[in-house]
C-alpha positions as CSV (number, residue, x, y, z in Angstrom):
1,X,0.0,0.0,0.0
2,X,1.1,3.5,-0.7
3,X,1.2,6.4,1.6
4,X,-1.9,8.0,-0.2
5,X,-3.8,5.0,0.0
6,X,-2.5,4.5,3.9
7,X,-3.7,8.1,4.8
8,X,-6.8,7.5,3.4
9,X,-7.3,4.3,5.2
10,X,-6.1,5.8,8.9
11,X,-9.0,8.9,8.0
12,X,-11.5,6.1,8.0
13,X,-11.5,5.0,11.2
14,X,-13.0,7.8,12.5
15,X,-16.2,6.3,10.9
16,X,-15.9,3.3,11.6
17,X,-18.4,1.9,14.9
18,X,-16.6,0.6,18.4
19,X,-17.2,-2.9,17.3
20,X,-15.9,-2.6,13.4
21,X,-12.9,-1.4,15.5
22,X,-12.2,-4.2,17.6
23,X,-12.8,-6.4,14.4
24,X,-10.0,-4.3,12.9
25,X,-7.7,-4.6,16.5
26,X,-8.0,-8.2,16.2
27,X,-7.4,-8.7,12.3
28,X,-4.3,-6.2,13.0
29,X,-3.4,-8.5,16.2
30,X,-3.2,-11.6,14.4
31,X,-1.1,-10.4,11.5
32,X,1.6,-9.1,13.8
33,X,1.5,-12.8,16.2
34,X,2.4,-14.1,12.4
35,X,-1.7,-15.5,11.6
36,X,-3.2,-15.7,8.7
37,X,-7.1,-16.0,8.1
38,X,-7.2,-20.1,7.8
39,X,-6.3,-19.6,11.6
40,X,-9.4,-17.7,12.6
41,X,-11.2,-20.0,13.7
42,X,-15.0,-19.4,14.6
43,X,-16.4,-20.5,17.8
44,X,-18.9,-23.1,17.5
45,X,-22.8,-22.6,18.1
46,X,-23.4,-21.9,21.6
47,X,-19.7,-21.3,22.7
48,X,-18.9,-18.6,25.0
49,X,-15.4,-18.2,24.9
50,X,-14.5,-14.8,23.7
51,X,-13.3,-14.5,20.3
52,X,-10.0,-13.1,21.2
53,X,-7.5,-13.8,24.5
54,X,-7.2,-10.8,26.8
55,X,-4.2,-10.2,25.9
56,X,-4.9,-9.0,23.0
57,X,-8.6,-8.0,23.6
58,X,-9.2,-4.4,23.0
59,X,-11.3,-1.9,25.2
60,X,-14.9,-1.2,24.9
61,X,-14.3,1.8,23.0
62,X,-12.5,0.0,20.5
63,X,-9.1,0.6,21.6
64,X,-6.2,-1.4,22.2
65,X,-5.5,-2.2,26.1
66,X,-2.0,-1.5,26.2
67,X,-1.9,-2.5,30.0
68,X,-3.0,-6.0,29.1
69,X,-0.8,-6.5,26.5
70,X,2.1,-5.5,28.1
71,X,1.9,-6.1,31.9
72,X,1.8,-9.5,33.8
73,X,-0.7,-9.8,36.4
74,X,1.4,-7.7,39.3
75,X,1.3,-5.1,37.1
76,X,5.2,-5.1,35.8
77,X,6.3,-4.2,32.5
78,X,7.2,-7.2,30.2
79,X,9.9,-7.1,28.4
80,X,8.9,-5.4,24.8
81,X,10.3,-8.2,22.0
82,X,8.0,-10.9,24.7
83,X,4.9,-8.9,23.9
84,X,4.8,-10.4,20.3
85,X,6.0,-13.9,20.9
86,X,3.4,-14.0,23.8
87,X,0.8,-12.8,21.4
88,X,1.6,-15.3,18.6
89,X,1.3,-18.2,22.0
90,X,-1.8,-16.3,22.6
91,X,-3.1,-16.8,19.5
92,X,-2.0,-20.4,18.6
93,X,-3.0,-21.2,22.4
94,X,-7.1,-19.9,21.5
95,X,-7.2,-21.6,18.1
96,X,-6.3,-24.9,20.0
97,X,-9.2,-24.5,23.0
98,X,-11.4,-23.4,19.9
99,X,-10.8,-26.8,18.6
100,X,-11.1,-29.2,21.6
101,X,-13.1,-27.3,24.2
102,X,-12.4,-28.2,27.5
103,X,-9.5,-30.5,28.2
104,X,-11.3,-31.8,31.5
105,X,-14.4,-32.8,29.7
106,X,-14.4,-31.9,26.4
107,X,-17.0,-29.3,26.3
108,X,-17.2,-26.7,23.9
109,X,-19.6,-24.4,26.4
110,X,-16.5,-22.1,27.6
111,X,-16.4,-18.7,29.3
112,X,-13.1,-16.1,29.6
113,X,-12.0,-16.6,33.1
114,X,-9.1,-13.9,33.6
115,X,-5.6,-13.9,32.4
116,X,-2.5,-15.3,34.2
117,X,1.3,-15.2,32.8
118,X,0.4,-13.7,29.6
119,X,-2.3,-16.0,28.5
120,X,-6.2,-16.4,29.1
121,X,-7.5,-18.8,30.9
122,X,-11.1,-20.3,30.6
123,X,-13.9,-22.2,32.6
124,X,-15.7,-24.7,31.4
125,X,-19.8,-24.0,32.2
126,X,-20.2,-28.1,32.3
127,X,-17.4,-29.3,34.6
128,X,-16.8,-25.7,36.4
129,X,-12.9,-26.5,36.1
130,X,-10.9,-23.6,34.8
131,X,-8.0,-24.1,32.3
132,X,-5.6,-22.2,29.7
133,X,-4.6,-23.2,26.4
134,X,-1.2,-25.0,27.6
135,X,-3.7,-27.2,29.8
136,X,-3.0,-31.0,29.2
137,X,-0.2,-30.3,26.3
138,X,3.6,-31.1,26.7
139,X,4.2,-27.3,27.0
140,X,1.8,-27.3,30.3
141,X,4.0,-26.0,33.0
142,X,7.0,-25.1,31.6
143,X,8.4,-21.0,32.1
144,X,9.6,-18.4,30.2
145,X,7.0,-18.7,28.0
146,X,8.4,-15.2,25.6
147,X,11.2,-17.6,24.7
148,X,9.4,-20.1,23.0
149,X,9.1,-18.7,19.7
150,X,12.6,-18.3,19.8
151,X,12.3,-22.3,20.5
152,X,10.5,-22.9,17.5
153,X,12.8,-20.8,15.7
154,X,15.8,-23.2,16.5
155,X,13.4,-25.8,15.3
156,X,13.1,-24.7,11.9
157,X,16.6,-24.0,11.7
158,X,17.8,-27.5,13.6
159,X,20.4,-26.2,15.5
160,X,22.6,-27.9,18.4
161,X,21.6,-27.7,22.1
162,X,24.3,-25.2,22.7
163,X,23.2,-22.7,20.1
164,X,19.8,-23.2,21.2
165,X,20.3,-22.6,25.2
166,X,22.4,-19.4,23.3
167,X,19.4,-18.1,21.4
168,X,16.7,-19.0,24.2
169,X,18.8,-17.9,27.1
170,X,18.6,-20.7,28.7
171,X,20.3,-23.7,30.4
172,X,21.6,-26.6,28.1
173,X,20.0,-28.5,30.6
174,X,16.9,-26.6,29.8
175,X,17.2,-26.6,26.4
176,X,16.8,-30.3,26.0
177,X,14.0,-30.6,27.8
178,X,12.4,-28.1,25.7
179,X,13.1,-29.8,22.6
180,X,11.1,-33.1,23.9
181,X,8.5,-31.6,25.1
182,X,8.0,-30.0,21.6
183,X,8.8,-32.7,19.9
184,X,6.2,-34.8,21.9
185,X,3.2,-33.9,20.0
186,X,4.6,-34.0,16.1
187,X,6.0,-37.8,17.1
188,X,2.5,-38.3,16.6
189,X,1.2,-36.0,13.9
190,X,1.1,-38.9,11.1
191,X,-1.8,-39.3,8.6
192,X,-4.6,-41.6,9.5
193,X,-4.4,-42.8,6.0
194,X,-2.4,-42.5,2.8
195,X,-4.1,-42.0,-0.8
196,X,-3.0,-43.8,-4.2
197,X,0.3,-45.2,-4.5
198,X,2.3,-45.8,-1.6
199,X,5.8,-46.1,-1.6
200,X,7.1,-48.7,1.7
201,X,10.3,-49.2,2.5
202,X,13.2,-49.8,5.6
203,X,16.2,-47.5,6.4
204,X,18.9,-48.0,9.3
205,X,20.1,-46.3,12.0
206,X,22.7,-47.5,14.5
207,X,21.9,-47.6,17.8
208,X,22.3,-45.6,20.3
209,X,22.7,-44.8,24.1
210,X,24.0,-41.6,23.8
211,X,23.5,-39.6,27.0
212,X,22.8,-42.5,29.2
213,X,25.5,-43.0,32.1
214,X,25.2,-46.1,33.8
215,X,24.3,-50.0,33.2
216,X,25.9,-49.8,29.0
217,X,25.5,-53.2,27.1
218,X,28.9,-52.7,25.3
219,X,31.6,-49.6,25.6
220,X,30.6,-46.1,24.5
221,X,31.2,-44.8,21.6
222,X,32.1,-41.4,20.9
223,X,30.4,-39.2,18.7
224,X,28.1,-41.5,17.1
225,X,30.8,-44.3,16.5
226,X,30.3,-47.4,14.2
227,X,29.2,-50.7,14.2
228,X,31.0,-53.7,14.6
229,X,30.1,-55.6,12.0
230,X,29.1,-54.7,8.1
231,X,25.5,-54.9,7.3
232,X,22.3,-55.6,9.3
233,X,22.9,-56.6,12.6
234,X,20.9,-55.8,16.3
235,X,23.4,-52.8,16.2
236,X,21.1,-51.2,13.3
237,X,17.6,-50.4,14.5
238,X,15.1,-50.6,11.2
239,X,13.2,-47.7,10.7
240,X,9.9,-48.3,8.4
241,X,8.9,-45.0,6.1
242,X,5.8,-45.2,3.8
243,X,5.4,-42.4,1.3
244,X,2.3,-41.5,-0.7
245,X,2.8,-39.4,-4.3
246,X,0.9,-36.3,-2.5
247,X,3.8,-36.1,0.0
248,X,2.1,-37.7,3.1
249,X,5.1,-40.0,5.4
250,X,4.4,-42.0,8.2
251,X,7.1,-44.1,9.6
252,X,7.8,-45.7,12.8
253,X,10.7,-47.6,14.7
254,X,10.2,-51.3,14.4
255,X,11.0,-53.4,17.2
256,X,11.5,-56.2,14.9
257,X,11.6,-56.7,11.1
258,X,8.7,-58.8,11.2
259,X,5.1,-59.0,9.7
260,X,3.8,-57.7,13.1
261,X,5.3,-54.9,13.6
262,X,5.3,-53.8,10.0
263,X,1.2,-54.6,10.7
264,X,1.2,-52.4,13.8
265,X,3.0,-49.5,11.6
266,X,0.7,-49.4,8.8
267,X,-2.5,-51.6,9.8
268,X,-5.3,-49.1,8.5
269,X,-2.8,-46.4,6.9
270,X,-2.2,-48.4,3.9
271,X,-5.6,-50.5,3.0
272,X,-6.5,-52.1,-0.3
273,X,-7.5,-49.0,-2.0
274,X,-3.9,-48.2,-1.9
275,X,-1.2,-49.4,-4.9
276,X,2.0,-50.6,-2.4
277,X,5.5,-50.7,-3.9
278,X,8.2,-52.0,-2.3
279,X,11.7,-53.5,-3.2
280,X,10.5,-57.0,-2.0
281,X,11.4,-57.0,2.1
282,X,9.5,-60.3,3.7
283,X,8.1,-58.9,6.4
284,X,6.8,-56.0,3.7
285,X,5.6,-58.1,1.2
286,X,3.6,-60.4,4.1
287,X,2.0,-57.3,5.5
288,X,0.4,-56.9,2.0
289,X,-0.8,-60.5,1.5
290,X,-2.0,-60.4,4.7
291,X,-4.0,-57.1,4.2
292,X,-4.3,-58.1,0.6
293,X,-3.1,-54.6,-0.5
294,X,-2.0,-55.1,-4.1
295,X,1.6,-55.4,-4.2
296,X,4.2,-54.4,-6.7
297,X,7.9,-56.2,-5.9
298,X,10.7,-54.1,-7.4
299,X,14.2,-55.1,-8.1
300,X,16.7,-53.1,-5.8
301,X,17.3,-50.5,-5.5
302,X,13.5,-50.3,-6.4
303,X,13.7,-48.3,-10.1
304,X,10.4,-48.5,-12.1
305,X,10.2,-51.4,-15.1
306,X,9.7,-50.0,-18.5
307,X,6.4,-51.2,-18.1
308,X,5.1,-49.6,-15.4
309,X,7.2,-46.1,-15.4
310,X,5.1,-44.9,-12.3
311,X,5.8,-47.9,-10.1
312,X,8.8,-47.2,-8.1
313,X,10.2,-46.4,-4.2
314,X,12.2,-43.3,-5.6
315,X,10.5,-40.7,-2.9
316,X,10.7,-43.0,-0.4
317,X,14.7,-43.4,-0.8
318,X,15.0,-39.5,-1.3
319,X,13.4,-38.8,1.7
320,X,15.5,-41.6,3.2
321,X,18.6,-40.0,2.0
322,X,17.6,-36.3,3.3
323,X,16.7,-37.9,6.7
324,X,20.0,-39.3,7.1
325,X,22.1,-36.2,6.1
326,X,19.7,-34.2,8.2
327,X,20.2,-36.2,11.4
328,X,24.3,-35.8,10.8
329,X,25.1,-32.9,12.8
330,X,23.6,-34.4,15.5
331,X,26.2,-37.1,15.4
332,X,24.0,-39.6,17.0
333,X,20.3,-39.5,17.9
334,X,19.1,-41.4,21.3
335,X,17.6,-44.6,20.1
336,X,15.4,-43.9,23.2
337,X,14.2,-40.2,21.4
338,X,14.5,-41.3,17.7
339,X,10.7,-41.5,17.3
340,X,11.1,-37.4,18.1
341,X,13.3,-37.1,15.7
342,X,11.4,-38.4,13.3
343,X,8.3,-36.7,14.1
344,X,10.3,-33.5,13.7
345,X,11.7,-34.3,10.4
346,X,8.0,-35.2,8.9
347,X,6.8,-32.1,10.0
348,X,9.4,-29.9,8.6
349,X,9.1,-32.0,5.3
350,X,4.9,-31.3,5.9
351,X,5.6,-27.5,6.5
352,X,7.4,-27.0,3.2
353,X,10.5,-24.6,2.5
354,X,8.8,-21.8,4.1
355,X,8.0,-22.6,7.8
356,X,6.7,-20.1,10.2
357,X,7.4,-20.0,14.0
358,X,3.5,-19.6,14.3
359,X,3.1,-23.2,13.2
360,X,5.8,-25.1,14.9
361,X,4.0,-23.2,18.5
362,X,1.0,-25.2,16.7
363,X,2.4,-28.3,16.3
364,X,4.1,-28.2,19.7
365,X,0.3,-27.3,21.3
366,X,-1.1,-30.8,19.4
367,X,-2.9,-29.1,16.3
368,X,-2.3,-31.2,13.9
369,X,-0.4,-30.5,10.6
370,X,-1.5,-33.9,8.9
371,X,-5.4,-33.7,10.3
C-alpha cells in the first residue's frame, strides 16, 4: 500500500463503529502474532469463549489495552520483544481451546476466566474447572513462556543444544527438555491414512545410548561411533517409512523386522485401496498379502520397469537420503528419542520450504499439521 492509500485508510476510522474497531484490532493482532485467516477460527454454536484472548482484547471503545498487553498480572512491565512472541502463543494457544473445548471434559460451552502469565485462561460451564490453552499439552508447566518462539525458531533452523540454550537464554539442561517436550506432539502427527500409491520401505540407524550414564550393554562410543560388524545386525535399529505421491510420510521404529510390527506400523494407513510398492522385504511383502493390498515387488534398488514407469520407491529413498544427512550434525540421535526425531523431520518435510514459528507453536500445542 502507498502512503496516499494508507492516509486514506487511517481517515476512516473515525467512521468506523466501536465494534468494526475491535474487528480491525483483532485482524491487526493476528497479523503481527504471524496469523493468517485459515487460523481464525469461529467459535462453534453456543460457545462462550471470547473471540479473542485478553491479551490482546481491545477496550470497549474500540481501543487497544495496552496495560494487558504489556503487563503480567502484578502489574510489571514485560519485556517489549516478549509482547509479540506471547501474542503469537496467545493466539496459537485460542485456536487450540477453539478446537477441543475443555480439556477436563471436552465441552465446547466455555467462558473467559481472567488472564495469568500472559495467557487467558477459561472455565468450562459443564465441569466448572478452569484451564488455559497449555492445559494438558507437553508445554503445560513449563516457564519463560516469551522464549518459545525463539524455540521454535531453533526448530526450523535445527540447530545444536548449545546454540539453542544461546538463542533461548537458557540452560543446556533446559534446552533439552524443551526440545522433547516440543517434539512430543509432532511424534505423533502422522496421517490416519495415505491415498494412491504408496511407496514402503526400511532404512537404518545405529543404535544408540548416547547420554545414558550407567548399566551400558557394550563400551561407549564417541560421537556417534560405528558398528562392529558390516550390514544388518541388532546394532542397526530398522526404521519403516511409507510415502504417498501427495507427499504424506508416516514411519515408525520397528521393534523387529517382522510382519507384526510392520502390521502395527501401517495396519489401516495403507488399506487395499492403496497401490503398495516395495523393493520385495519379507516382512513387507507379508503385510500386503496379509492385508491383501495389491503389491508391486521391485528389483533393488527399487527403479520402475519400462512397463510400469510410475511404479517405483524413488520418494521413499530420497526422503530416506535427506533424513540421514539431516540427522548428521547431531552425530548420533538417542535410540530412546529417535521416534522425536522423526516426528520432527516429517513435520518440517509437511511445513514446506517456508515454515513459520506460528506453526511449529501449533504443532508443539497438538494441532495437527496432517489432520
Amino acid at each position: 500500500m502507498d502512503a496516499a492509500g494508507f492516509k486514506l485508510r487511517l481517515a476512516s476510522i473515525g467512521d468506523l463503529t466501536g465494534e468494526q474497531r475491535g474487528h480491525g484490532f483483532r485482524a491487526l493482532a493476528m497479523a503481527e502474532a504471524g496469523d493468517d485467516t485459515d487460523m481464525m477460527v469461529t467459535a462453534p454454536p453456543g460457545t462462550l469463549v471470547s473471540p479473542l484472548p485478553a491479551v490482546l482484547r481491545p477496550t470497549d471503545n474500540g481501543s487497544a489495552d495496552e496495560v494487558s498487553a504489556t503487563t503480567d498480572r502484578t502489574g510489571n512491565a514485560a519485556p517489549a520483544g516478549s509482547v509479540s512472541d506471547l501474542a503469537s502463543l496467545a493466539v496459537a494457544g485460542h485456536n487450540r481451546v477453539d478446537r477441543t473445548g475443555c480439556p477436563h471434559c471436552g465441552s465446547q460451552k466455555l467462558q473467559g476466566w481472567g488472564r495469568v502469565s500472559g495467557l487467558p485462561r477459561y472455565r468450562c460451564v459443564d465441569c466448572r474447572r478452569s484451564f488455559n490453552a497449555l492445559t494438558g499439552t507437553p508445554l503445560a508447566r513449563l516457564r519463560k513462556k516469551e522464549q518459545w518462539a525463539a524455540q521454535a525458531q531453533a526448530l526450523i533452523t535445527g540447530e545444536s543444544l548449545v546454540k539453542v540454550a544461546k538463542r533461548c537464554d537458557v540452560a543446556v539442561t533446559t534446552a533439552f527438555r524443551w526440545r522433547h517436550r516440543f517434539l512430543s506432539a509432532p511424534a505423533l502427527d502422522k496421517p490416519s491414512q495415505l491415498t494412491g500409491i504408496v511407496e514402503v520401505d526400511e532404512t537404518y540407524i545405529l543404535e544408540s545410548f548416547k547420554g545414558k550414564r550407567a548399566s551400558l550393554p557394550r563400551p561407549a562410543h564417541k560421537r556417534g561411533g560405528m558398528a562392529k560388524t558390516r550390514g544388518l545386525s541388532a546394532e542397526q535399529i530398522p526404521v519403516l517409512v511409507a510415502r504417498d505421491r501427495l507427499g504424506q510420510t508416516t514411519d515408525a521404529v520397528l521393534a523387529k523386522r517382522d510382519r507384526a510390527s510392520v502390521t502395527a506400523a501401517l495396519g489401516g494407513v495403507v488399506t487395499p485401496d492403496n497401490q503398495l510398492c516395495c523393493d520385495g522385504g519379507k516382512a513387507i511383502v507379508s503385510f500386503a498379502r496379509k492385508a491383501k493390498i495389491p503389491c508391486c515387488i521391485l528389483p533393488k534398488p527399487g527403479g520402475p520397469r519400462p512397463e510400469a514407469p510410475n511404479l517405483h520407491i524413488n520418494n521413499v529413498n530420497g526422503y530416506h537420503g535427506r533424513l540421514k544427512e539431516w540427522l548428521r550434525p547431531f552425530h548420533g540421535v538417542a535410540t530412546k528419542y529417535l521416534d522425536h526425531y522423526l516426528g520432527w523431520r516429517r513435520i518440517v518435510e509437511a511445513l514446506g520450504d517456508d515454515p513459520r514459528r506460528q506453526d511449529w507453536l501449533r504443532a508443539a500445542l497438538g494441532i495437527r499439521i496432517y489432520q
